[in-house]
matplotlib code that plots the C-alpha trace (Angstrom):
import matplotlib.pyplot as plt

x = [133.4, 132.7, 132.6, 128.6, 129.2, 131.7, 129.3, 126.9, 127.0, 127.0, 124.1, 120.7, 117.8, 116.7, 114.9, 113.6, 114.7, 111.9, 111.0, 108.3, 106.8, 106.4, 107.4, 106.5, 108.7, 106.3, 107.9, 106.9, 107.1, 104.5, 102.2, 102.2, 102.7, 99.7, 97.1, 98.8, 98.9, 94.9, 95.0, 97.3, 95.1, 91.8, 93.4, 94.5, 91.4, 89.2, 92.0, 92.7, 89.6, 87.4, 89.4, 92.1, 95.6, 94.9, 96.1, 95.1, 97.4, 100.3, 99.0, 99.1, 102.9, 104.0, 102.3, 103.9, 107.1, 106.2, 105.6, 108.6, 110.8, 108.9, 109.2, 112.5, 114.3, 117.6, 117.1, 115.6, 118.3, 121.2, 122.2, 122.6, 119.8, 117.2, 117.9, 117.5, 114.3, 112.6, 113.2, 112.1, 109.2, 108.1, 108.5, 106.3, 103.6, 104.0, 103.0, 99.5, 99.0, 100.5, 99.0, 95.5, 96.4, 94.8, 97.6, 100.0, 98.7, 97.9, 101.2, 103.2, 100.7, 101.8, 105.1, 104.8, 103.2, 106.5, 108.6, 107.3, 107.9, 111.0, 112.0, 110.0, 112.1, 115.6, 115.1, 115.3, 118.9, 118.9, 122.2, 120.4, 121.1, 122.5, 119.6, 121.1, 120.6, 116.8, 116.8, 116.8, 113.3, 112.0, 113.7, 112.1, 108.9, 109.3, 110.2, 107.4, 104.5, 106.5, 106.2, 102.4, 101.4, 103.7, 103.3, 99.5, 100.0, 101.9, 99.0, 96.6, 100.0, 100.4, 96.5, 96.3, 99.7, 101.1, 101.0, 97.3, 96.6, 95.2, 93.8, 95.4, 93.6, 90.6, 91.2, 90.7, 87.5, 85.9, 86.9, 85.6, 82.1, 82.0, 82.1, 79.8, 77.3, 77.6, 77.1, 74.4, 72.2, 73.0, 71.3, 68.6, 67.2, 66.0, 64.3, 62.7, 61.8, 60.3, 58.3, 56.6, 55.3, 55.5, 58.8, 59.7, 58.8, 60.1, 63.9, 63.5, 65.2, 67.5, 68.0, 68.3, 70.9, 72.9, 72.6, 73.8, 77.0, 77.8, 77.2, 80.4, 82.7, 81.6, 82.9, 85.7, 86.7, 85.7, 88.1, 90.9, 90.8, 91.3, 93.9, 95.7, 97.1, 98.6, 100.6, 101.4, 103.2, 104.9, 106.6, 107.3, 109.2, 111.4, 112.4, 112.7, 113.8, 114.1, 117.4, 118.0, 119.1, 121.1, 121.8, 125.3, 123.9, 126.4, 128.9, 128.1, 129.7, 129.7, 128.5, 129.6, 129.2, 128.8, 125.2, 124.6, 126.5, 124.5, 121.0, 122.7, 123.9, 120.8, 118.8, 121.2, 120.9, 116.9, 117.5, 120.0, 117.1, 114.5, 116.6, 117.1, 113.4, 112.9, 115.0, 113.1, 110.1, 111.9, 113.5, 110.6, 108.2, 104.1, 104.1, 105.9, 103.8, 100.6, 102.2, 102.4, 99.1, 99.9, 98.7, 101.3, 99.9, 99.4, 103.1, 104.3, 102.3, 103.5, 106.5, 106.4, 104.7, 106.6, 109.7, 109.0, 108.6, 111.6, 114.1, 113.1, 113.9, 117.5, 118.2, 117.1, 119.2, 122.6, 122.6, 122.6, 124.8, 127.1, 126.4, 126.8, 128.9, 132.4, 134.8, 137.6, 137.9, 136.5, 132.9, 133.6, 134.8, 131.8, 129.4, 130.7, 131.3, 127.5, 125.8, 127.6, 126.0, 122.2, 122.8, 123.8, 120.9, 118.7, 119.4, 118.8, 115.4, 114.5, 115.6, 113.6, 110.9, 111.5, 111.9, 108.6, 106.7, 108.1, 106.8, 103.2, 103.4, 104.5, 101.4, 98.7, 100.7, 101.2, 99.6, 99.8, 100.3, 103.0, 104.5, 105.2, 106.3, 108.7, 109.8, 109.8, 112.0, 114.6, 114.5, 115.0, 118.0, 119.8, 118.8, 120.2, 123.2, 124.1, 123.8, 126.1, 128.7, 128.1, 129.1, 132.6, 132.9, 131.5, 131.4, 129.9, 126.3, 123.9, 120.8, 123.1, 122.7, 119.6, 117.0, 117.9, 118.2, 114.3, 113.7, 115.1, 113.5, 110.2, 110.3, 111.7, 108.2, 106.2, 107.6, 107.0, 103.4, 102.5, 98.7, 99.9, 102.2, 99.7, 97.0, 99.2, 100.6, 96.8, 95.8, 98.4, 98.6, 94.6, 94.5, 98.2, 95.7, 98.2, 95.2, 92.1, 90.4, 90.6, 89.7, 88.3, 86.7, 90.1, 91.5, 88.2, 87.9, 90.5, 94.0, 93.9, 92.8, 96.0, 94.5, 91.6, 94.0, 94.5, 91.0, 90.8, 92.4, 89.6, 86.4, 83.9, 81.3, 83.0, 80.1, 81.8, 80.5, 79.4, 79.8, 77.6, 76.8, 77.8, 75.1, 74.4, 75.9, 75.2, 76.7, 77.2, 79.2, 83.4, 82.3, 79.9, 81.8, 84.6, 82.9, 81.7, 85.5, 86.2, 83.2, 84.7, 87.9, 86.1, 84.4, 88.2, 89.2, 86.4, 87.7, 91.2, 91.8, 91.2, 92.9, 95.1, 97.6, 96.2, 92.9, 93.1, 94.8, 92.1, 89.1, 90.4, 90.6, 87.5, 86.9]
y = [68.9, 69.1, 66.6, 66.2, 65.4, 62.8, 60.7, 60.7, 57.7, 58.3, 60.0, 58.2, 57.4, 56.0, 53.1, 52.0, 49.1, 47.3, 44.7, 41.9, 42.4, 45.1, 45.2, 48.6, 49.8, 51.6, 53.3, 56.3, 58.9, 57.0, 56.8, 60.8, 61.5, 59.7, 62.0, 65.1, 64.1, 63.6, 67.4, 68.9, 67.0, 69.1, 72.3, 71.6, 70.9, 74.2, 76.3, 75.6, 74.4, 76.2, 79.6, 79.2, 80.8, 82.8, 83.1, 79.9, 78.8, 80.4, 79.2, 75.7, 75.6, 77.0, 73.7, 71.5, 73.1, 71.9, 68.4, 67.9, 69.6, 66.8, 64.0, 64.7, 66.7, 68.3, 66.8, 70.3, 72.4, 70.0, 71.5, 74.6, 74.0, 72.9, 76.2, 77.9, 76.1, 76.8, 80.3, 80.9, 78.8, 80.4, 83.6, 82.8, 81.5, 85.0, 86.9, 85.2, 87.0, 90.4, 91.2, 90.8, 90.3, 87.2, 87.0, 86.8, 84.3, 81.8, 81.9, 81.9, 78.7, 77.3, 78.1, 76.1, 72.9, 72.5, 73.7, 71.9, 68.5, 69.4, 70.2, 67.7, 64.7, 66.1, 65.6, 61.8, 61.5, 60.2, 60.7, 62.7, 64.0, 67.7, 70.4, 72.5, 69.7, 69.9, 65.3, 66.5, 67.4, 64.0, 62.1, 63.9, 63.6, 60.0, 59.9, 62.2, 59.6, 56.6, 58.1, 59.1, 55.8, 53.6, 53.3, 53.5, 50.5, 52.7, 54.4, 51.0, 49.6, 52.3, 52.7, 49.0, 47.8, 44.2, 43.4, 42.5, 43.2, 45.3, 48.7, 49.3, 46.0, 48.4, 51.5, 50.2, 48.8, 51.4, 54.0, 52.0, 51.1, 54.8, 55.8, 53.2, 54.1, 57.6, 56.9, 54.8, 57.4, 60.2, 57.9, 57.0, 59.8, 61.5, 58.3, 57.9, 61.3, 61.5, 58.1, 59.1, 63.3, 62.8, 61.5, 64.2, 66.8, 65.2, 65.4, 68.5, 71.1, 67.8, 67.4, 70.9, 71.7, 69.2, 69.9, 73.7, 72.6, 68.9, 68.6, 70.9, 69.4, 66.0, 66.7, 67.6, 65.0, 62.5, 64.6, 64.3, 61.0, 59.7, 62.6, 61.1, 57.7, 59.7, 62.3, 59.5, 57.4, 60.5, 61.4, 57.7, 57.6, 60.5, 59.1, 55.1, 55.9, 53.2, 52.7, 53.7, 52.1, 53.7, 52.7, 54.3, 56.7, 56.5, 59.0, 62.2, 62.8, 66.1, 66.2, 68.1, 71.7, 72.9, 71.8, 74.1, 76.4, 77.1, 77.3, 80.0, 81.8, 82.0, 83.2, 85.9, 86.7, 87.5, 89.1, 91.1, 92.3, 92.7, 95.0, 96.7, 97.6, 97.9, 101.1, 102.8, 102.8, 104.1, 106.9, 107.7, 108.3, 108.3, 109.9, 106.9, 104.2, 105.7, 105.6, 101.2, 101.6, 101.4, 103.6, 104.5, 103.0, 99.1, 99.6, 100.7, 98.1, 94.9, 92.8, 91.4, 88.6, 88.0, 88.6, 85.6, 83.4, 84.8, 84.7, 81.1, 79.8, 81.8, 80.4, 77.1, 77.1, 78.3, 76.5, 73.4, 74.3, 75.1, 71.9, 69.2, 70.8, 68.9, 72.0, 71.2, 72.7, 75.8, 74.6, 74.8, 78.5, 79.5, 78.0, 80.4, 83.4, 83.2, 82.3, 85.4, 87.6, 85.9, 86.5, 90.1, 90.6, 89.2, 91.3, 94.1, 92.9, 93.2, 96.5, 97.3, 95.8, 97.7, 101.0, 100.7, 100.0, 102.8, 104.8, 103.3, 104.1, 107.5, 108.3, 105.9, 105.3, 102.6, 99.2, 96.0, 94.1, 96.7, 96.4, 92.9, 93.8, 95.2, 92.9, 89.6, 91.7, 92.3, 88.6, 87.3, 89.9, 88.1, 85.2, 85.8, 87.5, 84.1, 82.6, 84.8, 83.4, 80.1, 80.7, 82.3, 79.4, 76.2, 74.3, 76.8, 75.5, 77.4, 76.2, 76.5, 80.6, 80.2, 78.6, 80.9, 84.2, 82.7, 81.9, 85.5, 87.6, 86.2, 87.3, 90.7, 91.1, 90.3, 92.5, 95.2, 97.3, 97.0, 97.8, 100.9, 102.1, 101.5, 103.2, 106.6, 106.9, 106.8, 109.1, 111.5, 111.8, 112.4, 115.0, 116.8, 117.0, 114.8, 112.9, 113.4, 110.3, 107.7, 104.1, 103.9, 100.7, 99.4, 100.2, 99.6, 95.7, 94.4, 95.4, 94.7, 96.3, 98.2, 100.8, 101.9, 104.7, 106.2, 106.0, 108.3, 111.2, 111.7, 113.2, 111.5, 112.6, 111.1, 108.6, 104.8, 101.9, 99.7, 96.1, 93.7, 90.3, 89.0, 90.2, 93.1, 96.6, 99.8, 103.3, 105.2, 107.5, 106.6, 106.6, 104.3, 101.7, 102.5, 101.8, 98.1, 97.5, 98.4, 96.3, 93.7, 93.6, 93.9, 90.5, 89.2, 90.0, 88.4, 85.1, 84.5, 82.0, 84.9, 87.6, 89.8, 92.5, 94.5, 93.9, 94.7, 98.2, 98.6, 98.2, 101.2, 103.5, 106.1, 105.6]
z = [107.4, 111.4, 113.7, 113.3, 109.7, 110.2, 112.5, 109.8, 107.9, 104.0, 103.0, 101.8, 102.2, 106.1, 107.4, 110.3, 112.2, 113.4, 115.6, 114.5, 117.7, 119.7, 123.3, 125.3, 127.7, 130.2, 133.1, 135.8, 132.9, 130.4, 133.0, 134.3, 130.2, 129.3, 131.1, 130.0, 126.8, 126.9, 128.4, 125.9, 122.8, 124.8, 124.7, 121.2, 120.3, 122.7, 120.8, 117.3, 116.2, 117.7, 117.6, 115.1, 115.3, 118.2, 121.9, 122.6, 120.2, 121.9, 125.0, 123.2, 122.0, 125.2, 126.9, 124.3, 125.4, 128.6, 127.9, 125.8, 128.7, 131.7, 129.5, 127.8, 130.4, 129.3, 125.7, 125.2, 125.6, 124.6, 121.3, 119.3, 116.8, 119.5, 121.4, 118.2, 116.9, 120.7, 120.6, 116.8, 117.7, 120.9, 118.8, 116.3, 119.0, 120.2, 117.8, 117.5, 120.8, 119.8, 116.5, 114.5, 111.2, 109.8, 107.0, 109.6, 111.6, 108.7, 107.8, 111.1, 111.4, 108.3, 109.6, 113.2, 111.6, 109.8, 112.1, 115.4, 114.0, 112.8, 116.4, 118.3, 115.8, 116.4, 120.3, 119.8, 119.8, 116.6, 114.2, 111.6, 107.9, 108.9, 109.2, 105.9, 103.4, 101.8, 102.3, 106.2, 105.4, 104.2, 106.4, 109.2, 108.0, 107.8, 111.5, 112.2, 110.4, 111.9, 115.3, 115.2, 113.3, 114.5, 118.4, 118.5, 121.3, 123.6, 124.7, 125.5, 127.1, 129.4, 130.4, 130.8, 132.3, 131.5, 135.2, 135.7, 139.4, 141.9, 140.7, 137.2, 136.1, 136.3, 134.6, 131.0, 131.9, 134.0, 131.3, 128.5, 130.4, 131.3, 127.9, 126.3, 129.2, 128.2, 124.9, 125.2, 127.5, 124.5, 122.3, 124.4, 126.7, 123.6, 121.9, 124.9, 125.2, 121.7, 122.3, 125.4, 125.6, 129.9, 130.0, 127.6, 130.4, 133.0, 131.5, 129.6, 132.4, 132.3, 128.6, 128.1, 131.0, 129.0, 125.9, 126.9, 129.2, 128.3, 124.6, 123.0, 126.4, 125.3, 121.7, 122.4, 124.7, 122.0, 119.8, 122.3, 122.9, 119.5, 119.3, 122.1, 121.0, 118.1, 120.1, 122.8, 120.4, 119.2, 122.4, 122.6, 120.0, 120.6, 124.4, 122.8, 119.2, 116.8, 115.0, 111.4, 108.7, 106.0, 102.2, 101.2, 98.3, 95.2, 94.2, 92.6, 89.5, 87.8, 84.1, 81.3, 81.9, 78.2, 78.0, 81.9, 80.1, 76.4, 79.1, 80.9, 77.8, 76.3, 79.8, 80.3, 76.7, 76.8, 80.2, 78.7, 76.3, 78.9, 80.7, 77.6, 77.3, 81.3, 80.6, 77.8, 80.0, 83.1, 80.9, 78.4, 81.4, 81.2, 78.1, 76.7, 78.6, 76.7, 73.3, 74.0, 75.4, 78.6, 81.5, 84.5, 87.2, 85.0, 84.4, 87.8, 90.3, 87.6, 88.0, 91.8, 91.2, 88.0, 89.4, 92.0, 89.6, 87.6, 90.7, 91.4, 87.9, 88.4, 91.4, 90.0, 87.2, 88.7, 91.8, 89.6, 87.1, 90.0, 92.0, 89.2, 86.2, 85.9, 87.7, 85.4, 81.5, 79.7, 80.1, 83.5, 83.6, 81.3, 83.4, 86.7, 84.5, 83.0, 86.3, 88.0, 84.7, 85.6, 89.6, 88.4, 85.7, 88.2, 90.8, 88.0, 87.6, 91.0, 91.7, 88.5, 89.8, 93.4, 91.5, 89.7, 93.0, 94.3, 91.7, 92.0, 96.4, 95.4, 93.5, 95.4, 99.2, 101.0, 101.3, 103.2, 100.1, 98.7, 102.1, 101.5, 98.3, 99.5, 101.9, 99.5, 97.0, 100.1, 100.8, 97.2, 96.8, 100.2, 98.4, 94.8, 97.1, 98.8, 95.1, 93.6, 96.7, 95.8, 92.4, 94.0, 96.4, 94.7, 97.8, 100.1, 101.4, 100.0, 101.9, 105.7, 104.7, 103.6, 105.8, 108.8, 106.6, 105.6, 109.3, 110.4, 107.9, 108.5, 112.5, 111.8, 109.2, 112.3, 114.5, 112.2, 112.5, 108.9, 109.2, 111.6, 109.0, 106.2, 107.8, 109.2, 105.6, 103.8, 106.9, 106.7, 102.3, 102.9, 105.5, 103.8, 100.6, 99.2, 98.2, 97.6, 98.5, 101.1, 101.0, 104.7, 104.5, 103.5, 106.1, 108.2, 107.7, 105.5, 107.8, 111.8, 114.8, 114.3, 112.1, 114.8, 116.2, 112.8, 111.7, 114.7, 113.3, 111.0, 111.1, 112.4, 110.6, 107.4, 105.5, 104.5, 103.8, 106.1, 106.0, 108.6, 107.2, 103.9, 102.6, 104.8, 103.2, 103.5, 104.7, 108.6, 110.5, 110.2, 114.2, 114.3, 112.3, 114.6, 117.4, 116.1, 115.6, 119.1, 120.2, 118.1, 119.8, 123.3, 122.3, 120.9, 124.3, 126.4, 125.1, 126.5, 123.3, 121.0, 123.0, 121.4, 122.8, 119.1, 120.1, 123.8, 122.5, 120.1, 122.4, 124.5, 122.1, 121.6, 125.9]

ax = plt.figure().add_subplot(projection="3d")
ax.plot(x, y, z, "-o")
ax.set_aspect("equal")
plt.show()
């Protein structure tokens, strides 16, 4: 146990302290924060949802960065984990401005809307449940909704001071008469305008020159504005956190391990037998796939998917044995021997699995999805590799390993050119006569700008479908369509929220 672990009280659930009523400190920083907050909450907003996870989103995290580091100051940098969670953070915002795969940048999304809160609540200073245990998780989100939700006042106490004199007593009116003025002359210009046909021509250059700059801007102001309480009370919270409250959780006490150890028995007993038939296939060959009614390729491309689910349920099942079996008696050493045999079969499974896809990208090539195939089988093996430890060392923390082997893995697949790969390997088995065909529109629309260079190497002349609208397909030239995905990425580029260093690359190819 470190020294971070002894100043944790015992672990439990957290509550926050709270006061019955609320008085807001508002200093120098609040009032500078509260402006930028408005700006970040606009270029959230001109970014994310009106581009999705693009450069702009990049652009976006590196600003919040900013604001964290004005308001916060050192806080930033203070520990180990926050230095660790700002660079793998930063590194995931960099890849939506290096690469064009959509499945890419959903995910490394997905990935920043967990991982930014999880940040952002560990610089309040708090004394929190250590980052390895799964609670850590909930108790952070419960900081997280507290924070938005609970300080909505900070905001209007900081625009409209205490101290009720001079200048600051106007600010909240003149902005809230600005906007109701505004508002009121967007509802009534065009009333007025469709009552009466001259005053309709008199403010048309004017309605229209509005309607073309002002209307979108005033949208998204509106949209950052009610944005803006939200993420004020947030950074409020993590500069002036509120206390917590802990309830001593109770004891853990193991339970008999016979009953873990009869599940496990019977697990690595059908496994044993799955194996078992696993090896007639991979022996017998297509001729004995054919006799089950099976052709080679059905057999060869199943079992990832499967397999997920499969590993899961291991991992599941000996982790808990592990953590809450009695560690005394025979039941005991049963329940370690047995959940080394299921790490060990499952491992087996796996590198059936791998083996089998191997023998599918031998006959058909590479794929992005086989690609990742590939790379989920890696990351379950580290994972079933750190269970099987955990079953040597019972009190070795599984999930400490764990989350940065997830963390790491994840940024070494996005630093890797999948699309580039995918396409040079279908490029080069076509034009070797390897194979005979080539899915072009593949590699045309579904994969990323990356494949342009590839697509290249072909002949021109080559006829592929064509897809325009939804609705809209046909056939033309492999150049012609290459040249609407360069003119694609020339319009990606035009837009510094959708820029790409993929599609910058792209849209100079063919010049």
């Amino acid at each position: 146990m470190n020294e971070h672990e002894k100043a944790l009280p015992a672990g439990g659930p957290a509550k926050l302290t709270q006061n019955a009523v609320k008085i807001y400190v508002i200093s120098s920083r609040e009032r500078l924060l509260l402006p930028l907050a408005f700006c970040f909450c606009l270029l959230l907003v001109n970014t994310l949802l009106w581009s999705g996870p693009t450069a702009g989103l990049t652009a976006a995290v590196c600003v919040w960065y900013g604001l964290l580091g004005l308001y916060l100051g050192r806080t930033l940098l203070n520990t180990w984990e926050s230095r660790v969670l700002l660079a793998v953070n930063l590194a995931l915002a960099a890849t939506l401005a290096l690469g064009s795969n959509w499945y890419f940048r959903a995910w490394n999304l997905l990935a920043l809307l967990a991982l930014l809160p999880v940040h952002a609540i560990g610089l309040s200073g708090r004394q929190f449940l250590p980052w390895w245990r799964p609670s850590m998780l909930w108790e952070r989100l419960c900081l997280l909704l507290w924070g938005l939700f609970g300080h909505l006042g900070a905001a209007l106490a900081t625009a409209w001071p205490q101290k009720k004199d001079g200048a600051a007593r106007r600010v909240l009116p003149l902005l809230l008469g600005a906007a109701g003025a505004l508002a009121l002359l967007a509802v009534l210009v065009p009333v007025l305008a469709s009552a009466d046909a001259l005053f309709a021509a008199a403010t048309a250059d004017l309605r229209a020159f509005v309607s073309l700059h002002f209307t979108d801007a005033v949208w998204k102001a509106l949209l950052a504005s009610v944005m803006t309480p939200f993420l004020f009370g947030l950074l409020y919270s993590l500069r002036r956190p509120t206390p917590l409250k802990r309830t001593r959780a109770a004891a853990r006490g193991g339970v008999d391990g016979l009953g873990f150890a009869i599940v496990l028995a019977a697990v690595a007993a059908l496994y044993l037998l799955f194996l078992g038939v696993q090896s007639a296939g991979l022996s017998g060959g297509a001729e004995y796939l054919a006799q089950k009614g099976l052709s080679y390729a059905e057999w060869a491309r199943s079992g990832f998917f499967q397999m997920v689910g499969v590993t899961v349920v291991n991992l599941t099942l000996l982790l808990a044995a592990v953590q809450w079996s009695r560690r005394e008696g025979g039941a005991w050493r049963a329940v370690r021997l047995l959940s080394a045999l299921l790490t060990a079969e499952s491992l087996l499974l796996l590198l059936s699995a791998a083996w089998r896809m191997t023998l599918y990208v031998d006959v058909y090539g590479l794929s992005f999805k086989r690609c990742m195939t590939y790379w989920g089988m890696g990351m379950m093996a580290a994972f079933l590799l750190a269970a099987a430890w955990k079953v040597r060392r019972p009190d070795f923390r599984f999930c400490r390993v764990v989350f940065p082997l997830a963390l790491a893995g994840w940024l070494v697949i996005n630093c890797v050119p999948v699309d580039y790969l995918v396409a040079k390997d279908q490029v080069d088995r076509y034009l070797s006569g390897e194979s005979g065909v080539l899915d072009a529109e593949y590699l045309l629309y579904d994969l990323s700008y990356d494949t342009l260079s590839q697509l290249e190497r072909l002949d021109g002349d080559m006829v592929c479908t064509a897809y325009g609208d939804w609705d809209a397909i046909g056939t033309a030239r492999l150049s012609i369509l290459l040249e609407q995905r360069r003119q694609e990425a020339r319009t990606d580029c035009a837009d510094w929220r959708t820029w790409s260093l993929s599609a910058w690359l792209a849209s100079r190819g063919g010049a």
